[in-house]
N, C-alpha and C positions, 0 to 999 in steps of 0.2 A: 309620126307619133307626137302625142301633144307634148309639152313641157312638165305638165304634171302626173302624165303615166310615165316617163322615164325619170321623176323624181322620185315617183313610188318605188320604181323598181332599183331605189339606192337608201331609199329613205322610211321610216314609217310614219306616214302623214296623219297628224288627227288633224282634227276639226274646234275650231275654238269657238264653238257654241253651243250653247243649251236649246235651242230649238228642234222641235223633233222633225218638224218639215226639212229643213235646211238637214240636217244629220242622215233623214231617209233619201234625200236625193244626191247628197254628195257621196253617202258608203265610204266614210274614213273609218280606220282602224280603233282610233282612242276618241274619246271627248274629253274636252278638259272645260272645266267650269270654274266661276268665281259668282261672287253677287251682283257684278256688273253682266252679265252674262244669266244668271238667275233672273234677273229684274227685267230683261228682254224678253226671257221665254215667256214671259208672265202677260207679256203683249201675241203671243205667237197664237191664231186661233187653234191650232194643233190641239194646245195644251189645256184649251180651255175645261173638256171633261175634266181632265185631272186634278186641275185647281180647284173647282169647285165641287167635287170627290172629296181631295183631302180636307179644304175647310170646314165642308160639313162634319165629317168626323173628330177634326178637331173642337170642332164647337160640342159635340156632343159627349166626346169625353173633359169638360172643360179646360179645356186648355189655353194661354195665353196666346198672343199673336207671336211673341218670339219664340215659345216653343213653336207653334203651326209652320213658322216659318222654317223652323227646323227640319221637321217633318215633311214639309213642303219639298225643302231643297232638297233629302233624301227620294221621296217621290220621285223628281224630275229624273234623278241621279238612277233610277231603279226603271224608268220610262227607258231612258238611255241606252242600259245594260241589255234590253233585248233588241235592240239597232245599231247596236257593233260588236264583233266577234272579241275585242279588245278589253281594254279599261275604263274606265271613268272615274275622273277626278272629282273629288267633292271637297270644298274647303272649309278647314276649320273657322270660327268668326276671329275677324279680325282683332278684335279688343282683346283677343285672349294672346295676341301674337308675342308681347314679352311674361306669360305666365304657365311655364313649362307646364306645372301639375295640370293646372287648368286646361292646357290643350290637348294633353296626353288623354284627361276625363273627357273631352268631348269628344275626340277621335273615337275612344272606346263607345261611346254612344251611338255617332254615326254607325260606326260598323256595326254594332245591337240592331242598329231599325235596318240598316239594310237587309242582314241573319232573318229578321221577323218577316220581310220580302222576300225571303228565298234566294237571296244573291250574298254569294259566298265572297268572305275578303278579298279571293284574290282577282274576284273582278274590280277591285276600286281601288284606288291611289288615295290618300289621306293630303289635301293641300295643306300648305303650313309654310306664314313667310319664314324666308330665311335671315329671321333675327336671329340672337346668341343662342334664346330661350327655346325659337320655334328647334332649330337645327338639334338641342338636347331633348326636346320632346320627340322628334323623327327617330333619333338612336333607342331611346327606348321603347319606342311601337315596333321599331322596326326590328327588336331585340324578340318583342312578341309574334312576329310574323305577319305587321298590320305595314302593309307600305306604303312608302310616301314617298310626295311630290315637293319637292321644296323650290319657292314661288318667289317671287321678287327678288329674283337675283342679281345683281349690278356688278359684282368683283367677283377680283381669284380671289381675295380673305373669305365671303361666304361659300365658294365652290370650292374650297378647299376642304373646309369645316365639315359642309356638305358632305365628302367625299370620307374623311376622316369618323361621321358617324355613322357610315355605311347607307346611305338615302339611297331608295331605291332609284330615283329618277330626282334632275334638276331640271327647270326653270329656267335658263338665263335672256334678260329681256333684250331683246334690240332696238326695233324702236326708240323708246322711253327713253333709251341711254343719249340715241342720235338725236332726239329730240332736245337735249340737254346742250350737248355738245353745239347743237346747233346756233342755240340764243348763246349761250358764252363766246362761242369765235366766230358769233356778226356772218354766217354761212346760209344758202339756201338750200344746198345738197352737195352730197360727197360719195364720188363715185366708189363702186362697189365696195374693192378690195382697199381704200380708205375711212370708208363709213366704221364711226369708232363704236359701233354696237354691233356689225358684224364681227370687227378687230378682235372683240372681246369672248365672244361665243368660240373663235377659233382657237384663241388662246385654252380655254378653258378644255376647248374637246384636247388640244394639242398636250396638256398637262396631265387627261386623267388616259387616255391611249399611253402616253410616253410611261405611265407609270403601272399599267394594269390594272385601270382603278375599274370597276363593274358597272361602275356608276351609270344610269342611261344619261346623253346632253340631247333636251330638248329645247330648241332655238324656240322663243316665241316674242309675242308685239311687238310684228312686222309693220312696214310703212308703206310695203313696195314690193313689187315682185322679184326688180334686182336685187333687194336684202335677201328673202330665200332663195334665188339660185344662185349666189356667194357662199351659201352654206349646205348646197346637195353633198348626201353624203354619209351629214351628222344622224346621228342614233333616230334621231325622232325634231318634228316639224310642229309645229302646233300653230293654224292660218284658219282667217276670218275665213267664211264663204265667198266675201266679195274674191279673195285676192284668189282662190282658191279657182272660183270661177274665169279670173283673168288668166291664170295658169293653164286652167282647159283648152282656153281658144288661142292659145299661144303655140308654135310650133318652132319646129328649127332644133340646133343639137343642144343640148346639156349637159359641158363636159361635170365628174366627178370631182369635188374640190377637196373635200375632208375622203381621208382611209386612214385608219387602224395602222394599218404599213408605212404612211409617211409624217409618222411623229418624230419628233424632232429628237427623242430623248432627253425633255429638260428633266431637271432631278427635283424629287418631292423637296417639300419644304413642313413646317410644322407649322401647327396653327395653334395653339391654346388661345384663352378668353382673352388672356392681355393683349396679344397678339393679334385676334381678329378687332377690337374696340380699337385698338391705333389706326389699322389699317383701315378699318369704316372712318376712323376719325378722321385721316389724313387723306380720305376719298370724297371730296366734296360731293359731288356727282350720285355716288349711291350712296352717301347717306341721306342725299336729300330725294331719289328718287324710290327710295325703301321707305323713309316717312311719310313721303305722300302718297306710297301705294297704300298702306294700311290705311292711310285718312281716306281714300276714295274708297277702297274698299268697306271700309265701317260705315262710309254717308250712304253705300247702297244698299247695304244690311238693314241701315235703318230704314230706309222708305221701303223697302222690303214689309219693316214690320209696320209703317202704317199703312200699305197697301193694304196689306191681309188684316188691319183691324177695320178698315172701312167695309171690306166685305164681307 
């Protein structure tokens, strides 16, 4: 059996792409999306009817290119929902990520245009980084029955926060984190159960199992195949097609690393505002790896919207 049918059968695997090809040939559970990910699809000949579907429409009810874009990304997000039995993530824009009201009013939108496509909230996750602002905007959608995905996660202060406003689902990145670690300590790689962005996902699952927290922990930007099967196990996977791909043709055993059963029992902690802004403050690493996701994310929003105004 390969590596990634006995990941599945411990794991639920999405897919981190917007591509409809890529999402109809691998058959994952969830899709999860961002604008870097949007901006791809946008290359995918798949999707080409449907880009140029929505523009037109958007052109004829005049609408700007950042709305189209809006609309746009719902589209993809609604292509999606009938090519997995699961979720699909759609994210809020990034510029709105320290502006609770602000992203509370676009979540409520997205979820309007998707209702207007026939796809009911509880197929979509609501993205939304996990700054102070995003994490109180989740509690309150997620008060109204709208869920969400909380996305750039770096530390236990956001996955705590996280877990404290009741988020349906986390984010926490691996990769990005190893990537950090790596130029700080002069390293070219760090074997599995070293790798300080796998370190960090297992902490965080180890905290919300020890505590009964509901929360789903989905491990995402992976670098490697060894980073996810350091982490078989966890609630949920979120992997490019490439890795996804190298998983398939991969054989041999894969033992179980995370269960529910072998938490450690560490004891809650409390998070209030004061308390997580220290602890981002005194975390180099993700406070810088949390500001630069919203900068990359906002620079692909924006070509985003001059994609869609050149066409």
């Amino acid at each position: 059996m390969s590596i990634l049918n006995q990941l599945r059968a411990m794991t639920v695997v999405v897919a981190d792409t917007g591509e409809v090809a890529s999402v109809k040939r691998l058959k994952p559970v969830d899709c999860t999306t961002n604008p870097s990910l949007v901006l791809a699809a946008l290359a995918d000949p798949a999707s080409e009817e449907l880009i140029a579907r929505e523009i037109e429409a958007g052109k004829a009810a005049g609408l700007s290119a950042e709305k189209m874009v809006a609309t746009l990304t719902v589209a993809t997000g609604a292509e999606l929902t009938r090519l997995v039995p699961g979720r699909v993530s759609t994210e809020v824009d990034a510029n709105l990520s320290f502006d609770t009201d602000a992203s509370v009013a676009r979540a409520r939108e997205i979820i309007a245009d998707y209702d207007r496509r026939g796809i009911a909230k509880d197929r979509i996750l609501i993205k939304l980084a996990s700054t102070w602002e995003g994490i109180r905007a989740a509690e309150i959608l997620q008060g109204e029955g709208i869920d969400c995905n909380l996305t750039l996660l770096f530390s236990m202060a956001q996955a705590v926060a996280c877990a404290d406003a009741g988020a349906f689902l986390i984010s926490p990145f691996v990769g990005r984190i190893t990537d950090w670690y790596k130029k700080a300590e002069g390293v070219d790689s760090y074997l599995p159960d070293e790798d300080p962005g796998v370190k960090s996902v297992r902490r965080i699952y180890d905290y919300y199992k020890s505590n009964g927290i509901g929360t789903v922990v989905m491990g995402a930007s992976f670098r490697n195949t060894d980073q996810i099967k350091a982490l078989a196990g966890c609630d949920n996977l979120t992997i490019s097609p490439k890795l996804l791909d190298a998983l398939d043709a991969e054989t041999g055993d894969l033992p179980r690393v995370l269960s529910p059963e072998a938490a450690s029992g560490v004891a809650p902690v409390t998070m209030d505002e004061a308390s997580f802004r220290w602890e981002m403050n005194a975390d180099a690493m993700a406070t810088e790896k949390l500001a630069e996701g919203i900068r990359n994310f906002d620079a692909d929003h924006k070509k985003l919207i001059d994609l869609v105004a050149q066409r």
